[in-house]
N, C-alpha and C positions, 0 to 999 in steps of 0.2 A: 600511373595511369589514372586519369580521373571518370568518372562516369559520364560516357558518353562521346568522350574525345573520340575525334576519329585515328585512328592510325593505317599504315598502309597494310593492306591485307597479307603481305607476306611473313609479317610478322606469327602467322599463324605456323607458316612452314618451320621458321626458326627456330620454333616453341615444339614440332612435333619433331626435330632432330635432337633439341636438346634434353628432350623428354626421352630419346632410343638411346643415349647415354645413360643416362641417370636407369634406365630399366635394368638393365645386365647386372647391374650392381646392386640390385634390391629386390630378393628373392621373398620378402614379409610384402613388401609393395606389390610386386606379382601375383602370391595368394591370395590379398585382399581383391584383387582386379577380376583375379578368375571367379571367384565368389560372387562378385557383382555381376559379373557377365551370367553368371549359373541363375542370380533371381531375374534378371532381362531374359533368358531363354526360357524360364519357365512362366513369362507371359505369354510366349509364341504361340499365335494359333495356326499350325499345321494345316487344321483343315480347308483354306483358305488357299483357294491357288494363286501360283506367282512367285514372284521372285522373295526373298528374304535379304533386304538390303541394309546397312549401316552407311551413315553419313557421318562425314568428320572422324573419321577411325582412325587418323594418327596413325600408332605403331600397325593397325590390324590384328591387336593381342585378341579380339573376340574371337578367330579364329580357331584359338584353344578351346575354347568352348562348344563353339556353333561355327562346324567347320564349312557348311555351306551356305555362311552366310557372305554375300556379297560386299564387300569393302572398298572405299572410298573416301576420295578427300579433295578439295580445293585444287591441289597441285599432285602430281603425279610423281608418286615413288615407288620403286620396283617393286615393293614387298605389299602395292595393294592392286585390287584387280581392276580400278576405273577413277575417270577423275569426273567428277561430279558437282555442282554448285544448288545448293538447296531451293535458288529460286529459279531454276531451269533444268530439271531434271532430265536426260535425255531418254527416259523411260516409256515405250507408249502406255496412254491412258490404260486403268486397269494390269497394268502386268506385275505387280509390285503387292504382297500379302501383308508381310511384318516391315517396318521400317521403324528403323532403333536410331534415336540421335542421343548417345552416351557422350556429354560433357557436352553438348552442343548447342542447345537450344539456349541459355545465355549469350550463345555468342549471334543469335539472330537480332540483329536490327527492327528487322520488320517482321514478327512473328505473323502476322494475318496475311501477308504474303506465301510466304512460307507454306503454312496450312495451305492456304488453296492449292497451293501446285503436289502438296502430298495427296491431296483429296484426289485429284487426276489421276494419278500414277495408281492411286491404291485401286485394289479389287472390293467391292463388294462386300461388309463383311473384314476388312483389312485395317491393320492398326500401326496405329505410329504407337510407340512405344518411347518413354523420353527417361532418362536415369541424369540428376543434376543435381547440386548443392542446393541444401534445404536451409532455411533462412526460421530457425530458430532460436531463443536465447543464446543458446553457446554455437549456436550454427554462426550466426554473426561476429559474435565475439570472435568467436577462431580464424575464420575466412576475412573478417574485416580487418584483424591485425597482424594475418600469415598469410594470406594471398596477394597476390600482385594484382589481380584482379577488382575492379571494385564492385560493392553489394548492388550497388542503383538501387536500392527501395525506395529513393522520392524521385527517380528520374521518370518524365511523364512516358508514358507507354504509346509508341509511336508504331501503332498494329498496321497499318499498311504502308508499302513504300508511297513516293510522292512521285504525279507525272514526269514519264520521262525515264525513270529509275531503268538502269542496264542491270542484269546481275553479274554482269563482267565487271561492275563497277563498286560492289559492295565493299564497306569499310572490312578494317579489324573492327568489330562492335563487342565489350563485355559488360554483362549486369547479374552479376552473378544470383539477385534474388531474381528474375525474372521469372522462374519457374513458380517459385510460392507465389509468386504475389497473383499468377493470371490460374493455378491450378489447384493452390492449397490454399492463400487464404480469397479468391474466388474474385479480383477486381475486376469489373466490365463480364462477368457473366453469360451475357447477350453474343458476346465475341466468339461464343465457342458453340451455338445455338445448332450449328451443322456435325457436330459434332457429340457420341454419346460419350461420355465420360466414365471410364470403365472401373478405372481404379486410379486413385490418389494414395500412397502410400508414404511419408514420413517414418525415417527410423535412427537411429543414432549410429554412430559409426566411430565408436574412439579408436579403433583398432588402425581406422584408415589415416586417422590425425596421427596417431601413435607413428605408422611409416617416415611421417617427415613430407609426405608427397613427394614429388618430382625432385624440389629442391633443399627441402627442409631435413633434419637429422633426423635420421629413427630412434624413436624412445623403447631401447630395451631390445633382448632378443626375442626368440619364438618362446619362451617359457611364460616370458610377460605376454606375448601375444595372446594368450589363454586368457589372464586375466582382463584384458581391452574386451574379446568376443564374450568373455562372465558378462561386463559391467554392461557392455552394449545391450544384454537380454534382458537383463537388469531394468535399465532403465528405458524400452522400448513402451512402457505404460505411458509416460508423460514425454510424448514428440513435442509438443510444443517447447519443451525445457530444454532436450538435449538432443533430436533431430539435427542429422548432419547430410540425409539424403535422401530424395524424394524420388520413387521410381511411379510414373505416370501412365497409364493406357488410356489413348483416345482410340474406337472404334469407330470405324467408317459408318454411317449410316445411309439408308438409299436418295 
């Protein structure tokens, strides 16, 4: 896949059955998962009424976690509780507190879209919450030579859709640095003006390269996994070297 190709959207469904194989069988892949969901929950602010929504949830593993959280995806699988499209959310205005898009917001086309309709839905005070692949030194290196997905760091950043745009009609879209480029290393600025920006966090994550992901081999068992979560703490001083994921809070503002 190259940066920017269109493919047809269902491609996305293919990727979230063939990802519910590959889980059963990778019990270090699971830990690292619920781990991540554990620092996404503890950005949740509670005190914020409304719903607690995830977008693009694939399997619905955040459930382990954060069992009242609402899950959802493109296409409709038994094991989630709504089907939902990012740029039409069927939510009325304000009902919606936390909204978490884990692995997703790469895969938005048209992020300035996006935002506006999360801004709707959120309450007051309510926060999208974004966890995605961090585009560091070895952030790149690994993801641009182990993911099928590509980086897009020189693809032009195309923040609102164009008249006309259905969201029944949205691509497969992947740019996997999309996240650094608009929240960590800050392109177009101006773009996120309605928005306070809460937390930007970079951190390295060899433990989660260590699994293999979805389709890659795992390196090592749980004894090495110890030494991956060492090194990762290790080397949490210099994100810019070995950052491999960026957990982000944007806060709704009035």
């Amino acid at each position: 896949m190259n940066a920017g190709e269109p493919l047809p959207v269902v491609q996305h469904d293919v990727e979230i059955h063939s990802n519910r194989q590959a889980w059963d069988k990778k019990p270090l892949l699971q830990a690292v998962y619920r781990r991540f969901h554990g620092l996404i929950s503890s950005k949740i602010d509670r005190s914020v009424p409304g719903v607690i929504l995830e977008l693009g949830s694939g399997m619905g593993s955040i459930k382990e976690v954060i069992p009242d959280c609402v899950t959802t995806d493109l296409f409709p699988n038994p094991w989630l509780d709504r089907q939902e499209n990012a740029y039409r959310l069927s939510f009325a205005d304000g009902a919606v507190s936390n909204l978490i898009l884990f692995d997703v917001w790469h895969h938005l086309r048209y992020p300035g879209t996006a935002l506006a309709e999360f801004r709707r839905v959120l309450a007051p005070g309510g926060r999208v919450i974004i966890f995605d692949p961090a585009m560091s030194w070895t952030g790149r290196l690994v993801y641009g030579l182990f993911h099928h997905e590509p980086l897009g760091m020189r693809l032009p950043l195309t923040w609102e859709a164009p008249g006309g745009f259905r969201p029944e009609d949205a691509d497969y879209f992947a740019a996997q640095g999309s996240a650094t480029r608009i929240f960590w290393l800050r392109e177009e600025p101006a773009r996120l003006a309605a928005w306070e920006v809460a937390a930007v966090s970079p951190f390295p994550s060899f433990e989660y390269f260590a699994t293999g992901g979805f389709s890659g081999p795992q390196l090592g068992g749980g004894l090495l996994f110890k030494f991956w979560r060492a090194l990762d703490r290790g080397l949490a001083r210099w994100p810019n070297l070995f950052a491999a994921r960026l957990l982000i809070v944007l806060k709704r503002t009035p």
